[in-house]
C-alpha positions, 0 to 999 in steps of 0.5 A: 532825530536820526535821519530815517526818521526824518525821512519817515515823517516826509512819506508818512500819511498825515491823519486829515481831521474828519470832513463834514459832508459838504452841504448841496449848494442849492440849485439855480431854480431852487434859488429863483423859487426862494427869490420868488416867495420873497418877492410875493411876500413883499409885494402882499405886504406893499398893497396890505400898506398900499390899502391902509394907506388908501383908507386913512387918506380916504377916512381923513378926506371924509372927516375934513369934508365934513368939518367943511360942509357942517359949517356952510349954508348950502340950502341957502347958498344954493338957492341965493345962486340959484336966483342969482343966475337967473337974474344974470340970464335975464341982463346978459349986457350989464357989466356991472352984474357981470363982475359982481357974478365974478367974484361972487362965482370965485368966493363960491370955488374957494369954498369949493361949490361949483355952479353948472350953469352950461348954456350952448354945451353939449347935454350930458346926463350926469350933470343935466336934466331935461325939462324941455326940448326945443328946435333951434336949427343953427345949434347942434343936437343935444346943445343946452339952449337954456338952463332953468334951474342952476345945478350944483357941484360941491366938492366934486361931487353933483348934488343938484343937476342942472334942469335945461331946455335941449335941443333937438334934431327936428322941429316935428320932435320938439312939437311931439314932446311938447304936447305931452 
């Protein structure tokens, strides 16, 4: 190859193949905005998951509650306790009943039936209901002097309130409630 030649080809412009236009590499807020909708998606998908899940537990729940409850007396457990409770008030001193109460209040928790038997607590409208108002003067206001019918609390939920004897701030109020 002569030497012109050569040379030629140094200087000579190479043919470059042709360029595709470079695509617009996104902008920074573009990219938040697409980060954005991603996130939104997930985060419908995890409380659509979220709910399923809170509605099979719930479904489960209900179904075991009541394999559970068909299976227990709860008239007669109820009123058994009911009678049981009252024959305890009426013999605060005798141990021997004392233990029998015990165990017999444990085997009803594992059953999962709670007894509200609340004397010298505070009155509380979810679990009570008045009967009758006293005045005793050492006790705070509002204080159950006395429960008259057990309530009843199974799994959780208050299927019985309690009737109690409340006391009041004032004598004139208790004997104003009485005469009606």
């Amino acid at each position: 190859m002569p030497l012109w030649t050569k040379i030629f080809h140094l200087f000579r412009l190479k043919k470059q193949p042709d360029k595709e236009p470079a695509p617009e590499e996104p902008s920074e807020f573009e990219l938040l905005e697409d980060r954005l909708r991603k996130l939104q998606k997930y985060e419908r998908r995890q409380a659509n998951l979220l709910e399923h899940m809170h509605q099979e537990v719930s479904w489960k729940l209900d179904r075991i509650l009541a394999q559970q409850d068909s299976g227990l007396p709860v008239e007669e457990i109820a009123t058994y306790a009911e009678s049981f409770a009252l024959y305890r008030q009426s013999r605060p001193h005798d141990e021997a009943l004392q233990n029998t109460w015990n165990k017999f209040t444990a085997m009803l928790e594992a059953m999962g039936i709670e007894l509200i038997a609340d004397n010298r607590q505070q009155f509380d409208d979810s679990r009570h209901e008045v009967c009758d108002i006293r005045f005793e003067p050492h006790l705070p206001e509002g204080s159950v002097l006395e429960v008259v019918r057990p309530g009843l609390i199974i799994h959780g939920q208050i299927t019985r309130p309690a009737v109690v004897v409340v006391n009041t701030s004032t004598a004139q109020e208790a004997a104003a409630q009485s005469a009606l």
